[in-house]
C-alpha positions in Angstrom: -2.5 34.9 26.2 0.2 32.7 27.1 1.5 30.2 24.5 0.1 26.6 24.7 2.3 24.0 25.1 2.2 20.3 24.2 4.4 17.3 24.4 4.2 17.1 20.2 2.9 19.2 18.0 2.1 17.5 14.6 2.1 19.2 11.2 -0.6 18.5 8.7 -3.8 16.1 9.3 -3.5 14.2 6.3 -2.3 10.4 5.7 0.8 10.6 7.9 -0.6 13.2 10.5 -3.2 10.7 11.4 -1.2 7.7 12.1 1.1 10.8 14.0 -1.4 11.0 16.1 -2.7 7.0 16.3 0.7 6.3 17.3 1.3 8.8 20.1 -2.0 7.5 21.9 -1.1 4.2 21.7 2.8 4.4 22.4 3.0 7.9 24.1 -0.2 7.7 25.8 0.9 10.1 28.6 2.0 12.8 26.3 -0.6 15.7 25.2 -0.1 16.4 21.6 -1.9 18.5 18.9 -2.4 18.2 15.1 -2.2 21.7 13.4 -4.3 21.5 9.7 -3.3 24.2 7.1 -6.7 23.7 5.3 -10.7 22.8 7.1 -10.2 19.6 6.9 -8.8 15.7 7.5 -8.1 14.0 4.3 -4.5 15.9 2.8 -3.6 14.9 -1.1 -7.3 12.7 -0.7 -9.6 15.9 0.1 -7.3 18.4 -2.5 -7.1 16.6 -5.6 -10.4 16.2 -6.7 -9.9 15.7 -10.5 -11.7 12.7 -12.1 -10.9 9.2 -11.4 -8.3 10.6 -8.4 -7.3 7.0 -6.9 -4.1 5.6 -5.6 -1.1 4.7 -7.5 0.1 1.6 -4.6 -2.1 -1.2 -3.9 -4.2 -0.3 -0.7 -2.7 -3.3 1.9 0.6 -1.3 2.1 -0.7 2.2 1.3 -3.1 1.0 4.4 -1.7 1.8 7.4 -0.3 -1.3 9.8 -2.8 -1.1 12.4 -6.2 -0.5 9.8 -6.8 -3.4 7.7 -8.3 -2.5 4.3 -11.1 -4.0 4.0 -12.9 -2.5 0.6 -12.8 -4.8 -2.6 -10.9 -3.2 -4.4 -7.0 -3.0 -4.0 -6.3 0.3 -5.8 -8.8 2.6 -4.7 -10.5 5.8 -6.1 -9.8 9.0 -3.9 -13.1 9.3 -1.9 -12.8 6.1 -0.7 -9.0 6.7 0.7 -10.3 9.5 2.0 -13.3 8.0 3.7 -10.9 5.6 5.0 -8.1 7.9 6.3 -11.5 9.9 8.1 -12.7 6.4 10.1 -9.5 6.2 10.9 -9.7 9.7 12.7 -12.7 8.8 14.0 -12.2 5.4 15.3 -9.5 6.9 17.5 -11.2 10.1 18.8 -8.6 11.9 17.0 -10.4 15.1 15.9 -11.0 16.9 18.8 -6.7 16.7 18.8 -6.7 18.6 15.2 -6.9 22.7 14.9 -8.4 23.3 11.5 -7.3 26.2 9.5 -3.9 26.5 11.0 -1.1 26.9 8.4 2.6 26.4 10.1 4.5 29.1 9.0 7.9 28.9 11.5 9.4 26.8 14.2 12.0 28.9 16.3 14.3 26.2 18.4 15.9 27.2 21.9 18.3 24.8 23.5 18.3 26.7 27.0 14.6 25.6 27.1 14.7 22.5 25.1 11.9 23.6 23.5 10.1 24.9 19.6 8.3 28.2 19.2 5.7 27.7 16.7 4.0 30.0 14.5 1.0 29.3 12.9 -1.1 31.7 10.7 -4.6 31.0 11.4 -7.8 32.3 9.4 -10.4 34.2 11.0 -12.4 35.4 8.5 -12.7 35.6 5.0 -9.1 35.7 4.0 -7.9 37.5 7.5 -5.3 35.7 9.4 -3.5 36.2 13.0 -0.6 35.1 14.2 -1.0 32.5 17.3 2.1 30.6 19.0 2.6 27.5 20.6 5.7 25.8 21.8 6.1 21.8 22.0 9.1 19.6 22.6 9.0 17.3 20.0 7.7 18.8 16.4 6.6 15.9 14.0 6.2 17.2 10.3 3.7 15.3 8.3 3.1 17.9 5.8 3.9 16.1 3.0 6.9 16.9 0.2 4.9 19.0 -2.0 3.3 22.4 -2.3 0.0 22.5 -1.6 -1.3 25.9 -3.0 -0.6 25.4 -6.8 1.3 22.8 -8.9 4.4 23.0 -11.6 3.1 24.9 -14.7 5.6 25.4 -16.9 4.9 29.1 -19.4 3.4 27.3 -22.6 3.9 29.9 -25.7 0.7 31.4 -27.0 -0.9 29.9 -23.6 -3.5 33.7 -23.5 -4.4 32.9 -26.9 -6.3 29.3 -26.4 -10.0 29.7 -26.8 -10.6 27.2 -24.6 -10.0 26.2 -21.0 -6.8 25.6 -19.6 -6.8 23.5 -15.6 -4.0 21.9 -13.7 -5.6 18.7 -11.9 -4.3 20.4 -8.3 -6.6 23.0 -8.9 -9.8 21.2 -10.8 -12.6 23.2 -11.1 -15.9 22.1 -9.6 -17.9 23.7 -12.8 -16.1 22.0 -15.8 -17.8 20.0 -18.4 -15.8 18.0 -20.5 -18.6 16.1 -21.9 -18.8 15.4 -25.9 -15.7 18.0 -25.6 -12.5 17.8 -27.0 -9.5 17.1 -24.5 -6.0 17.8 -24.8 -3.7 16.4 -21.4 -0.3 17.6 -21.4 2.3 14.8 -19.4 2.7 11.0 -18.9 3.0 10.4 -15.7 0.3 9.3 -12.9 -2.2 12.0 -13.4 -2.2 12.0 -16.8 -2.4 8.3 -16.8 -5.4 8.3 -14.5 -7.5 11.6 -16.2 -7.2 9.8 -19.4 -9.4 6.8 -19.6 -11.4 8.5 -16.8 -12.3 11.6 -19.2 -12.6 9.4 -22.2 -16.0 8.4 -20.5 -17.6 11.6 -21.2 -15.3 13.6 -23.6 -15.7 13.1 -27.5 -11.9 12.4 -27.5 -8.5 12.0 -25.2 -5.2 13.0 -26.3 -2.3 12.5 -24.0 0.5 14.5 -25.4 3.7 13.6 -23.5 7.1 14.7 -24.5 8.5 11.2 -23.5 7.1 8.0 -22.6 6.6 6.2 -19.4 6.6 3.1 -18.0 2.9 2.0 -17.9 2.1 -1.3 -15.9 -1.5 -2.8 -15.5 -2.4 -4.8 -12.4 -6.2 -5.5 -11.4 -8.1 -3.4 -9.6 -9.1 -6.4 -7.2 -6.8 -8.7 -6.0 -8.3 -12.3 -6.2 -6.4 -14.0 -3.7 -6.5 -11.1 -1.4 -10.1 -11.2 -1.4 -10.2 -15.0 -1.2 -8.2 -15.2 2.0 -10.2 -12.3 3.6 -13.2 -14.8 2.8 -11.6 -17.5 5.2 -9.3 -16.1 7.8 -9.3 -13.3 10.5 -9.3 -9.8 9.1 -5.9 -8.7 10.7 -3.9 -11.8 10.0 -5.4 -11.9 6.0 -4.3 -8.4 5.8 -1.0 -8.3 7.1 -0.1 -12.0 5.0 -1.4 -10.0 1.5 0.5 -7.0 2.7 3.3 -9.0 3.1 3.3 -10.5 0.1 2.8 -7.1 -1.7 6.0 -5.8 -0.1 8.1 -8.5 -0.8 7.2 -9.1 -4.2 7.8 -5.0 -5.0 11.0 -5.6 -2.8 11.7 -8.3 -5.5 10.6 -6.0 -9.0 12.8 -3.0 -7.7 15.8 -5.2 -7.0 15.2 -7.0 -10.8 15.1 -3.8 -12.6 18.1 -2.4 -10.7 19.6 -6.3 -11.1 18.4 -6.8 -14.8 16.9 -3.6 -16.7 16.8 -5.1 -19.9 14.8 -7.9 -19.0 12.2 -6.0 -16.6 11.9 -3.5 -19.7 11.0 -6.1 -21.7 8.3 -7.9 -19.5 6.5 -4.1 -19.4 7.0 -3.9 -22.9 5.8 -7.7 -23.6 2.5 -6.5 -21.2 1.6 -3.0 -23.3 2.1 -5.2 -26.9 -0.5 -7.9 -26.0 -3.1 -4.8 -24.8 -2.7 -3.1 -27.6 -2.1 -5.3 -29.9 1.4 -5.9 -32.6 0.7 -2.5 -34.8 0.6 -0.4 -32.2 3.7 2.2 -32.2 4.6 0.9 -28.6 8.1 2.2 -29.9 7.4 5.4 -30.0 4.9 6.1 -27.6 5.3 3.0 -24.7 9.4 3.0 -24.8 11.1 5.6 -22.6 14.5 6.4 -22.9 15.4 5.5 -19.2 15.4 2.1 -17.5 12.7 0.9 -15.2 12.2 2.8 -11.6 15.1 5.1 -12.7 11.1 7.3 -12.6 8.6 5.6 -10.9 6.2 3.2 -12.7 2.6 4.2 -13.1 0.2 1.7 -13.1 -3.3 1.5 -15.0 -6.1 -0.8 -13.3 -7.6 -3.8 -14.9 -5.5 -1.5 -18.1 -8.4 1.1 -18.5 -5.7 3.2 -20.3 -5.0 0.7 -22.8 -9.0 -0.2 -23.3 -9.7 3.7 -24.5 -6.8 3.6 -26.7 -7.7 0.3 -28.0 -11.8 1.7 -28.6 -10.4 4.9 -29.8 -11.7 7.3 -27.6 -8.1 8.5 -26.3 -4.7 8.3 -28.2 -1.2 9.3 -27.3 0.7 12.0 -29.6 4.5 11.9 -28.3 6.1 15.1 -29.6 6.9 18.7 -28.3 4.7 21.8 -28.1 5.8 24.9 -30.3 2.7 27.2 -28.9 -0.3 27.2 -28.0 -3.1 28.3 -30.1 -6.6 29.6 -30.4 -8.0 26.2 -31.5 -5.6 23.7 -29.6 -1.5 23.4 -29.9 0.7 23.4 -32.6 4.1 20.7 -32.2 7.2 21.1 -33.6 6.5 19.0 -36.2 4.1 21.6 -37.8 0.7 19.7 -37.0 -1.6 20.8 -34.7 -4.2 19.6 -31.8 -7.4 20.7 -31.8 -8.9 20.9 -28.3 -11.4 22.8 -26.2 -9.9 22.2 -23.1 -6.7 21.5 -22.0 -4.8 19.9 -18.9 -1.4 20.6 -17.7 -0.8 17.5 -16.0 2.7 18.3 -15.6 3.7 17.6 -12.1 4.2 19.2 -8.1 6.5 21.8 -6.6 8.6 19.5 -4.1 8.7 21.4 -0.5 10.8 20.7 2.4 8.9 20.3 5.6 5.7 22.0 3.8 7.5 25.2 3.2 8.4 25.9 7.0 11.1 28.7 8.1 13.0 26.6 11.1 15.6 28.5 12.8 17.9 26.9 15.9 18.9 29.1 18.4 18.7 31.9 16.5 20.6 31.0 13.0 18.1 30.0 10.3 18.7 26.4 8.9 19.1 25.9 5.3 17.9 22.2 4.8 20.1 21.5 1.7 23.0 21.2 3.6 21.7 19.2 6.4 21.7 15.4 5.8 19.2 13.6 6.3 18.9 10.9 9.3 17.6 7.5 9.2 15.0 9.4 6.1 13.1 11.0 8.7 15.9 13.6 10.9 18.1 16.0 9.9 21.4 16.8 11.5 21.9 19.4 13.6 18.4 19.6 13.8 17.0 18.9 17.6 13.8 17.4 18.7 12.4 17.0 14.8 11.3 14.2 12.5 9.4 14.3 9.1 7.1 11.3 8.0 8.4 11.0 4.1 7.0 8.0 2.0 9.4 6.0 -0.1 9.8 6.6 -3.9 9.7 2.9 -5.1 7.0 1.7 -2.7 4.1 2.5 -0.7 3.9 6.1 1.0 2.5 4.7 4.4 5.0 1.7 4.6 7.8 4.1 5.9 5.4 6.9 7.6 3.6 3.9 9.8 7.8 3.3 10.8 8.6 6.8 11.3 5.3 7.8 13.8 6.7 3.8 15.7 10.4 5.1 15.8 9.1 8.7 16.9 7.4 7.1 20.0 10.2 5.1 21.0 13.0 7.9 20.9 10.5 9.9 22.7 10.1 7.1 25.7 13.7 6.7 25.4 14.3 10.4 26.5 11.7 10.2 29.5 13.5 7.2 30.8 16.9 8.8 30.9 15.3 12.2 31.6 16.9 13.7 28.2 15.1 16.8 27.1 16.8 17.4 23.8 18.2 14.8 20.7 19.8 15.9 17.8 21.4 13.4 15.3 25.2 15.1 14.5 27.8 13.7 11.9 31.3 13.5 13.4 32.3 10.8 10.7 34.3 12.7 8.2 34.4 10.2 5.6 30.8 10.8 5.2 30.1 12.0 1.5 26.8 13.9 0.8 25.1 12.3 -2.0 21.6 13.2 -3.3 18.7 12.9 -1.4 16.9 10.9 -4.3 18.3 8.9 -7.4 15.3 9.9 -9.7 15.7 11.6 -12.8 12.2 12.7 -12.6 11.4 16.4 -13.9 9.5 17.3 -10.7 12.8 15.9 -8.8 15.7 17.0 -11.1 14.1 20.7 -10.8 14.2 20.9 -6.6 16.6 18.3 -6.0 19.2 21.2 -4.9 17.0 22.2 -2.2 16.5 18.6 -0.4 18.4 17.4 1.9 21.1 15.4 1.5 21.9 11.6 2.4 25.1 10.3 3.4 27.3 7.7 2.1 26.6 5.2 4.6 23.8 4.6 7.4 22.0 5.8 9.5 22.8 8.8 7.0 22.1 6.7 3.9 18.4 6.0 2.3 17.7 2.2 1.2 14.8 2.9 0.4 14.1 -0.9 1.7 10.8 -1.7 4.1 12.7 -4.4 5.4 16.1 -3.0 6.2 14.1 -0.1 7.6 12.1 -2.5 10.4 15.8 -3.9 11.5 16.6 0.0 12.3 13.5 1.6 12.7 11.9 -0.9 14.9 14.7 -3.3 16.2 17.8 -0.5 15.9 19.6 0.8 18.7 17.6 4.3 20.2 21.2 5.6 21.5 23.7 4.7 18.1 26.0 7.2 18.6 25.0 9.8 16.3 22.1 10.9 17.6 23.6 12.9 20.5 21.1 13.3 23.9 21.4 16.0 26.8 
């Protein structure tokens, strides 16, 4: 059979994938497009992690998307009802019969000659059998995400065949496990571990979170009094987009302080965890990291559930490093030992570029770590492509909801002029390549040689700033002289 074609083809029917598609109806609406999904169904990270208490780590009226108010009471969310959300959405806009389920996007082969991708998608037939089917498009739109779906980091843990008991990684949870009255050992600090905590401590007879270092751990409520108030006594829309609003500015505001003044932001979180806990607690040891705040990101604990189960001693925090593993728990290098029956490596994602995809342009394959990356959603050299990427001190679907509006316009741009092909170039030689992101993250530091690059100055640079990124995104010039049109 003949390949299909579309106007876009779209990667991935998760968070960003949807609004993809929202966006092209609305903007594009002449232009056919399709949504190819790797797994059976809408939802991305909200339908694979499916570990307990699985909720968002950004307040829901800018992890929202601009068009969707949230309208729920509570402002950081548990995972089914993101998911729910993200699936109305879908639904609200007729969007599903545009998805083709069980399609994983293996390669995108570029010809300039006929302007168009080749796209490769392996799709499952059976139990485990695949084929190969191909489309082509014009325009392909990645919204796979920036991490590997099929298994998480794991690091080799010494003595790991000799534990007794059960060993999960919250990517993969198991349907079938019963931590009740059990023992729990998680292994990491950072947002999972701070969420499967107090959430386990529920049912399990005790909590540990060993981490290796400390975090930055913020509390915020889980329901946002004012929010709720003004959704009481104005329009839905215009309440939404004034507490979004002032959720983005005031983030804008705490990431600009602790770049500004780290000391002083340091010692605000601090001054927070002391009055939880209370003034014997070792916040010290086990609350004081040795970086300065959003040099990682933050993670944040509703209504501070984390500090209530350390506070009625049903979890505790053990800061110190693994020697092995052992039949009854793990052993530190200190010489004492954790007894556990089941342990958690919560210990992080394999970053992915563009989900994994081999993309080759006329022939020569493209290595995307020495491409820099346009505007945070192009890369040079690299025609008729944009990824929707989140931002790493703010909400994911701030920048993804700009992305799928800037998408739309260079599209319209091109059908104007009767362009068939843009690719962002860099003829500025006293453009420096500088890391894609400034985080000194584990899961960052061990693929940050295989990102992309940013420039030193825009439209190759990353703010990482919702405002500056409306001025360009929505206001900016289509034709800057960069991106280069035929």
């Amino acid at each position: 059979m003949p390949d299909e074609h579309f106007d876009v083809l779209i990667v991935g029917a998760g968070l960003s994938g949807i609004a993809a598609g929202y966006h092209l109806q609305h903007k594009c609406p002449g232009k056919r497009f399709v949504i190819l999904e790797g797994r059976d169904c809408i939802g991305g990270t909200w339908d694979l992690f499916r570990y307990p208490g699985i909720r968002s780590d950004s307040d829901m009226f800018t992890l929202g998307y601009s068009f969707k108010p949230w309208t729920e009471p509570k402002a950081i969310a548990d995972g089914p009802r993101i998911l729910n959300y993200v699936r109305e959405t879908a639904a609200e806009n007729d969007l599903e019969k545009d998805i083709r389920f069980r399609h994983r996007v293996k390669r995108a082969m570029w010809s300039t000659p006929d302007a168009r991708w080749t796209v490769e998608a392996e799709r499952l037939v059976g139990e485990g059998a695949t084929e190969v089917v191909r489309f082509t498009c014009s325009f392909l739109f990645m919204c796979s995400g920036y991490y590997k779906y099929e298994a998480g980091y794991a690091p080799e843990f010494a003595g790991a065949q000799d534990f007794a008991g059960r060993i999960v990684h919250p990517q993969q949870w198991p349907e079938d496990l019963d931590y009740a009255g059990k023992r729990v050992v998680v292994v990491g600090s950072g947002a999972t571990a701070v969420t499967l905590v107090p959430e386990m401590a529920k049912a399990a007879s005790h909590v540990t979170m060993l981490q290796r270092s400390p975090t930055y751990v913020v509390s915020r409520p889980a329901q946002d009094p004012l929010a709720n108030k003004l959704r009481r006594n104005l329009p839905a829309r215009l309440a939404y987009h004034l507490i979004r609003w002032r959720n983005v500015l005031f983030g804008m505001y705490f990431f600009q302080l602790s770049r500004r003044k780290p000391d002083r932001v340091k010692q605000f979180i601090l001054g927070g965890i002391r009055r939880a806990l209370g003034p014997d607690y070792d916040i010290a040891t086990h609350f004081t990291p040795r970086y300065n705040p959003w040099d990682q990101r933050l993670c944040l604990v509703p209504d501070g559930d984390l500090f209530k189960a350390i506070r009625d001693k049903r979890a505790s925090v053990v800061t110190s490093e693994i020697d092995t593993f052992t039949k009854d728990g793990i052993r530190l290098k200190d010489g004492s030992e954790l007894a556990a029956d089941i342990i958690v490596t919560a210990t992080g994602l394999v970053l992915q570029v563009l989900g994994g995809l081999e993309v080759s342009v006329d022939g020569r394959a493209v290595d995307f770590a020495k491409t820099l990356n346009y505007k945070g959603m192009m890369y040079s050299d690299v025609p008729n492509m944009a990824a929707a990427l989140g931002y790493t001190n703010a909400s994911w679907t701030l920048k993804c909801d700009l992305t799928c509006e800037y998408v739309c316009r260079l599209i319209n741009y091109m059908d104007r002029h009767g362009y068939r092909q843009c690719v962002p170039h860099n003829s500025d030689p006293s453009i420096e390549p500088m890391p894609s992101l400034n985080f000194t993250s584990g899961y960052v530091q061990r693929s940050i040689a295989k990102l992309p690059k940013q420039g030193s100055k825009r439209p190759w640079r990353l703010y990482q700033n919702y405002a500056l990124d409306i001025v360009s995104l929505r206001f900016g010039k289509v034709d800057d002289g960069v991106m280069q049109y035929s």
